[in-house]
Each structure stands twice: as C-alpha cells, then as structure tokens.
C-alpha positions, -999 to 999 in steps of 0.1 A, spaced: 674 944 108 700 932 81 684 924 48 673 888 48 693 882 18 726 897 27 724 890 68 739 861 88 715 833 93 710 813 128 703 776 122 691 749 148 690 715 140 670 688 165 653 665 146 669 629 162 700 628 189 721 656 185 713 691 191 731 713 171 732 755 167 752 775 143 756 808 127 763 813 87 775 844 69 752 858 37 780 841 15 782 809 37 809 815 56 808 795 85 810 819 118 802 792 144 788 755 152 787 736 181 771 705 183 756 684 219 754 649 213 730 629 235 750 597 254 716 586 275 705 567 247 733 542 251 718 524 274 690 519 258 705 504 225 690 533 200 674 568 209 640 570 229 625 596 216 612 612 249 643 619 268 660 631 230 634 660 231 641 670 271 673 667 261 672 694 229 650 716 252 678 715 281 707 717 254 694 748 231 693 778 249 732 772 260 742 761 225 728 792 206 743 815 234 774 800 227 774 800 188 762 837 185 793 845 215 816 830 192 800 843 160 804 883 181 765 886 169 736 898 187 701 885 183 698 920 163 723 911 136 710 882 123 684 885 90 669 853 99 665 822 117 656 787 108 655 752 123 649 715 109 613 710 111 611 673 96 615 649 86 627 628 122 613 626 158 583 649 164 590 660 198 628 670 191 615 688 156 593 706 180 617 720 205 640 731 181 614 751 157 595 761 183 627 775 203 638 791 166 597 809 162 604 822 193 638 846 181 616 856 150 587 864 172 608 881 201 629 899 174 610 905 142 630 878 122 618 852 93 614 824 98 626 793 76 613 760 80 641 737 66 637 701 53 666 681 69 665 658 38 671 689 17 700 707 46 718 673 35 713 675 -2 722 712 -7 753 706 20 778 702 -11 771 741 -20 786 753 7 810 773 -13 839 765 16 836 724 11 833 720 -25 835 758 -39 798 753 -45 787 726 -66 766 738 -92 729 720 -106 721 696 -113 740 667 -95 735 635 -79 723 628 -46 729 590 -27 720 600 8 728 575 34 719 579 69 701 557 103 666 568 86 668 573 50 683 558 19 678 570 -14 693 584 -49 680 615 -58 687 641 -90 690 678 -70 679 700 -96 680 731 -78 667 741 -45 637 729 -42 633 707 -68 642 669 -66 634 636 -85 637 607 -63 656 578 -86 649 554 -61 652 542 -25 648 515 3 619 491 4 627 484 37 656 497 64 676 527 57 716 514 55 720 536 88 693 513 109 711 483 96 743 494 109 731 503 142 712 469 143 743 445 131 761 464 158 737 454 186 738 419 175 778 420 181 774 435 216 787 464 203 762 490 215 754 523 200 756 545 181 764 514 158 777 525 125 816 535 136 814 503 161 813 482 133 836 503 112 865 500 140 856 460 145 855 455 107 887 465 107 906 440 121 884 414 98 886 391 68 851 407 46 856 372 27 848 347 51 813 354 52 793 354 19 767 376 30 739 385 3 744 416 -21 703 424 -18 688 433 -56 726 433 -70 722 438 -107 683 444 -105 671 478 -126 666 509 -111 683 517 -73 660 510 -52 676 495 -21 671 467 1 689 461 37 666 435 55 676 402 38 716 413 46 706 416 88 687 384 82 720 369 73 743 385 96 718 370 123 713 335 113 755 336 112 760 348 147 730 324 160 752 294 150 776 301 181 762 299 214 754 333 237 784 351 251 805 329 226 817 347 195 854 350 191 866 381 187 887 378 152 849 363 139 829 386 154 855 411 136 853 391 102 814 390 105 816 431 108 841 431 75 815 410 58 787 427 64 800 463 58 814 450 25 779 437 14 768 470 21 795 486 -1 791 461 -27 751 469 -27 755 509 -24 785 506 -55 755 486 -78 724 509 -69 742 538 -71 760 527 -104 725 529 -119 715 558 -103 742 576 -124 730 559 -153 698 572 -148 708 603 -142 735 606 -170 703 596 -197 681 627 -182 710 656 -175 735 669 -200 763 685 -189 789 676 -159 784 647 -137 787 650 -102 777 621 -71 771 632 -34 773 614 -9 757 624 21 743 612 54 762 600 87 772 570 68 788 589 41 814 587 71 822 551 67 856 552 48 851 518 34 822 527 19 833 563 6 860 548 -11 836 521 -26 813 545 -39 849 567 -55 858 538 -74 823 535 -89 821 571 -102 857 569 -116 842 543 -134 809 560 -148 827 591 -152 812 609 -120 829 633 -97 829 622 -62 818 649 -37 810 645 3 811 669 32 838 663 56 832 637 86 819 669 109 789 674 84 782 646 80 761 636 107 733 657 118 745 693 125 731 730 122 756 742 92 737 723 67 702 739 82 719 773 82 731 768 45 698 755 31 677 786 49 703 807 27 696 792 -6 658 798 2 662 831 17 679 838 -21 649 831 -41 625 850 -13 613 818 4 603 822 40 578 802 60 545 815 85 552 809 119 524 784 122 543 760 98 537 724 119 568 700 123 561 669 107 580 636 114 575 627 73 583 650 51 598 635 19 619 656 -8 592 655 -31 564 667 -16 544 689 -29 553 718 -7 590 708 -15 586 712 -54 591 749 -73 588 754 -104 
C-alpha cells in the first residue's frame, strides 16, 4: 500500500444533491472527477432528502468505477480514502461514508472523515487553482446552507468572524426563485432572469448594512421580494418585472455580502499581519454579479480576490480529496466508527488543533 502521505487519495462527496467521486494525486494533481447531479428534486421545488440518499446509493458505485478507470488506478494504489461526513443531509452523508469505510475495510485503507465546510475552505490550496494559497486568509463562504466569514488559519483551525442569524444566501436564492415560477435549483434561474432586469426599480432592503461585525441577515430581503410580487395578481407578472424584481434582489444581496464582508476584512486585517487574501467560496461564489461585487470590495481594502472556478464551486469530490490530503500531511486519520453528523460547524471542538 502507497504511503498515506505520498499515495493518491479517493474522495466521495454526498452530503445534499449531487454525488460526486474523484481521485487526487499526493501533490494535488487532479487525476479524475465526475460529478451526478440529482434532477428528481425539481419537481418537488427543493431536495427531499429521502430520494437524494437512494439516489447517492444508486449513483456511487458507477461513479468511483469510473473516476479510478480514468485515473488508470486500482483500489490497491490508492493510500487512502475519504468522504464528506457532515455537515448536510444525514442519509446522503451516510451512503457516501459508509460506501468510502467499506474500500478501507475491504482493502486495508485509512479512512478520513472530511468536514464539507472545511473541503470548501481549504479548496483555494489546491496548488493547480491558485498555486496554493498560503495561511492565514479569509474565508466568506456562500452556499444554499451556510453563510459565514471565517479567518482559515491553517487546517484545522478556524475563527468564525461571523455569520447568518437566519437563511443562508443560497436558501434565499432558491426561495426568490420559487416565488418567480422559476423552479429549481434557483440560484442561476435568477442569475439568467436578472439579467435582462433594471436592479434599480425595486429598492429592496440592504439587511444590517453598516451594522458592526458580519454577521448576515437574508430573511427581511425575501420578505420584501414577496410583499412586491403579491401586489400583482397570480399568473400575472410581466416578464421584463419579474426580470427587474430578480436584478433587484440579487443586487441587494451583492450590496449586503460587499458590507459584511468589507468588515470581515477589517476584522481580519486588525488580527493577521502579513498578506491579505478573501475567498470566496460556496455554489454562490458562482453568481458573477456577485463575484465581481465582492472584487471591487477587496480592491478597495487591499485584499486579493481568490475563488475556485465555477466546476468547484458547487458541491464536488476534489475539494473532499484535497482536504483528506492536507490532513493525511500532519498524520490525521479518523476510526471507522466516526458517525456522520448533519451539524458539524468549523469550530467544533473536534475541528480545532493546536
């Protein structure tokens, strides 16, 4: 068996919608990905957790076939295996570890149980995206379930600056999209309506603009986008201001990420000499409105501007690959009776090293 620390490292990610398998090189070399999104869900306006997880266990055995194919690996090659195992829906996070125990028990491998939260925060070290950003560096994570600035300090060791007191920026996507009739997923619905709109026409709120701290607030903004869409009858929304709704609501949301995040760097720049450095990351660290918000705001505080490309940014199996390898480094490896836990924030206890 390869040396854990040297040997190519099978990832499995399962934790919402998408299952996702891929295979990383010791140096992080991506040798293969392959991603299965989930379309039953559409029909129910958001993802029901039951048919997600049948869906992962169908999906899995096919997609890790495939990546080590196209990776030219065997089972025997690989130095370890690892899959998400929270935080996100319980049944899905248990299909995929439990499918990634059973390659370390049938062939002698560790096992890493990897914090999704973290797979995104560590996703801008992949020394092929961003030639491996270095500690410590800003995290604003965006994403249908969490929302949240946080200082990465190294692997392993975060300080939450702040986060939502309410709906991650993600829900309120997918939620001002069902109001438009626009289905789901709802975050590039909106994007592709928004832009044919006017984001002036509607003054929607900019929730705790200018308050301390960066803590975040979405519920007040899809209060707003509500109440404006009640005031036409059912099945009677124009198009062009159904369009300039969308525009005015993602630019709230721009407006409110560019404030909070502006003093998360603040807050970050007062506790960390040395080079300054935002990522964004999340599947709404797709939205190119909003990336291009949020680059404006770090020219402005002096902040480099990092995010994974579209691909990685939604959920995917690099990221868990890539986060396995920066524990496998520094000798972390988990029992096999490590429990999948739908909550399991970045600075928990078991999260924290020294």
């Amino acid at each position: 068996m390869p040396d854990r620390a040297t040997g190519p490292v099978l990832g499995i990610e399962s934790s919402c919608d998408d299952t996702a398998a891929a295979v990383l090189a010791a140096d992080g070399r991506i040798l293969a990905e392959a991603v299965a999104s989930q379309a039953d869900h559409a029909a129910f306006g958001g993802v029901v957790p039951e048919i997600a997880a049948r869906a992962h266990l169908s999906h899995l055995p096919a997609l890790v076939a495939r990546v080590m194919a196209q990776a030219g690996l065997g089972f025997a090659d690989l130095a370890a295996v690892a899959a998400s195992s929270g935080p996100g829906l319980i049944g899905g996070l248990i299909v995929g570890s439990g499918f990634a125990k059973g390659v370390a028990i049938a062939r002698g491998l560790p096992f890493v149980a990897v914090n999704h939260l973290e797979a995104h925060a560590l996703t801008a070290r992949l020394p092929e995206l961003q030639a491996g950003a270095a500690f410590p560096y800003l995290l604003l994570l965006v994403s249908g379930g969490h929302c949240q600035c946080v200082a990465v300090e190294g692997v392993g060791r975060y300080r939450r600056l702040g986060g939502t007191i309410d709906d991650a920026v993600g829900e309120a996507f997918d939620k001002v999209a069902k109001l438009l009739g626009l289905g789901w997923p709802g975050g590039p619905a909106v994007e592709r309506l928004a832009a044919g709109g006017d984001a002036r026409r509607f003054a929607f709120p900019r929730p705790l603009l200018g308050r301390q701290g960066c803590d975040f607030s979405f519920s007040g903004l899809k209060t707003a986008v509500s109440t404006a869409i009640s005031a036409y009858q059912a099945g009677s929304l124009p198009a062009q201001d159904a369009a300039d709704i969308a525009a005015g609501f993602q630019q709230a949301v721009a407006d409110t990420l560019v404030d909070r995040a502006g003093h998360a760097m603040a807050m970050f720049t007062a506790a960390h000499a040395g080079p300054r450095l935002l990522v964004v990351a999340g599947g709404v660290a797709a939205n190119a409105t909003l990336r291009a918000a949020i680059q404006v705001a770090c020219d402005r505080h002096g902040f480099r501007f990092a995010a994974p490309p579209l691909r990685l940014c939604t959920d995917n199996a690099v990221m868990v690959a890539w986060a396995a390898l920066e524990r496998l480094r520094l000798g972390l490896v988990d029992r096999l009776d490590h429990a999948p836990r739908p909550r399991w924030p970045l600075d928990a206890p078991d999260m924290l090293l020294a």
